[in-house]
C-alpha positions as CSV (number, residue, x, y, z in Angstrom):
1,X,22.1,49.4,-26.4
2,X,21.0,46.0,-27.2
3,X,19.4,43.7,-24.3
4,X,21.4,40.6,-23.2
5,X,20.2,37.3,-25.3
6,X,20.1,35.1,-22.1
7,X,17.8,33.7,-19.4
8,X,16.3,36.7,-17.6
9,X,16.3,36.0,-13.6
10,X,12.5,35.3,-13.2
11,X,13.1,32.3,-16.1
12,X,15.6,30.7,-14.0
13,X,13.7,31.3,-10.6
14,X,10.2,30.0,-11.8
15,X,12.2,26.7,-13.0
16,X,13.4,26.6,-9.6
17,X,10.6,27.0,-8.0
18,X,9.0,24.4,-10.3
19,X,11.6,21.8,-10.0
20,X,11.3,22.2,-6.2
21,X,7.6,21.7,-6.7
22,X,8.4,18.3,-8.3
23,X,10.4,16.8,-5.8
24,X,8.0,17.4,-3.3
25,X,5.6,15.8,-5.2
26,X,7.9,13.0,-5.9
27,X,8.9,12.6,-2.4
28,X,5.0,12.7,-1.1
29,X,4.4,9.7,-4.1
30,X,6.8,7.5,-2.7
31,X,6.0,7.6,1.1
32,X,2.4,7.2,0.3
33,X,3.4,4.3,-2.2
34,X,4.2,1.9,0.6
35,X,1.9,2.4,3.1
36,X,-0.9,1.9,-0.2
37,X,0.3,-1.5,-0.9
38,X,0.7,-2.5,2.7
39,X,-3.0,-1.6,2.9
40,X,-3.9,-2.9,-0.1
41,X,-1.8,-6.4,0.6
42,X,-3.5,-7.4,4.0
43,X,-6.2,-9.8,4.8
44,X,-9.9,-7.9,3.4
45,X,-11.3,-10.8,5.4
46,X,-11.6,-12.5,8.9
47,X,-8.2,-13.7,10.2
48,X,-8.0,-16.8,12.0
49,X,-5.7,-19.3,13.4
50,X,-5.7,-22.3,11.3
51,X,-7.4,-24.8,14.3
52,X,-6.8,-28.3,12.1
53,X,-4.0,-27.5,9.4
54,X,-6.6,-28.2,6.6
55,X,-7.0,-23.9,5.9
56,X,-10.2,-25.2,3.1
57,X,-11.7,-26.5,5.9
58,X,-11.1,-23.9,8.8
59,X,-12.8,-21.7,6.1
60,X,-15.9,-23.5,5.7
61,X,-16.1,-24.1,9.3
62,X,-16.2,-20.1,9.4
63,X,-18.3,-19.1,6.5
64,X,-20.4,-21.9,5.6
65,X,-20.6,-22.8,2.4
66,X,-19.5,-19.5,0.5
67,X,-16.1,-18.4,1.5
68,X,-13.1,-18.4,-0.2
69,X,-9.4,-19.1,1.4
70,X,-6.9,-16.1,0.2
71,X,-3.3,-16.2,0.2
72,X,-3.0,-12.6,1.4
73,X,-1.2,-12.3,5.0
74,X,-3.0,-11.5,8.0
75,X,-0.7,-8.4,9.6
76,X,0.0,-8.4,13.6
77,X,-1.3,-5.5,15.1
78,X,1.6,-4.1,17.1
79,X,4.3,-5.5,14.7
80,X,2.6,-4.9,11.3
81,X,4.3,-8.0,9.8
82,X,2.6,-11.4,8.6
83,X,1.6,-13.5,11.6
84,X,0.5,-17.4,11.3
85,X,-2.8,-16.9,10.7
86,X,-5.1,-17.7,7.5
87,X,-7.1,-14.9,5.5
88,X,-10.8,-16.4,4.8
89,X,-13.4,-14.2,3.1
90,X,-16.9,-14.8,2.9
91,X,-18.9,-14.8,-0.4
């Protein structure tokens, strides 16, 4: 008697198995992709409240003469959105 010329039943459960692998994966990658680019957005400075509207200034009033004004938001604490406030790094 010949065998059958098909997929044997540990063929097809291993690809399951792997394909259920993947879409954890998959799923783990994209919940960890936004929290890494929230992180990786924010302030890596001192955020401050900009006291005379001139942000160049509010820096240098911080700092001294090294710092540099960034665009990157500052994040409120308990919200985790952008607040008012300037993003000034020392240099």
């Amino acid at each position: 008697m010949k065998k059958a010329q098909g997929l044997s039943m540990n063929v097809i459960i291993i690809a399951a198995i792997a394909l259920l692998v993947l879409v954890i994966l998959a799923v783990i990658f994209i919940g960890r992709m936004g929290k890494t680019t929230q992180s990786i957005d924010k302030c890596p400075g001192h955020c401050m409240d900009s006291q005379t509207g001139d942000n160049d200034a509010d820096c240098k009033a911080q700092y001294g003469t090294y710092y540099k004004y960034t665009t990157d938001p500052c994040l409120d604490p308990t919200t985790n959105k952008p607040n008012s406030q300037i993003c000034c790094v020392g240099v």
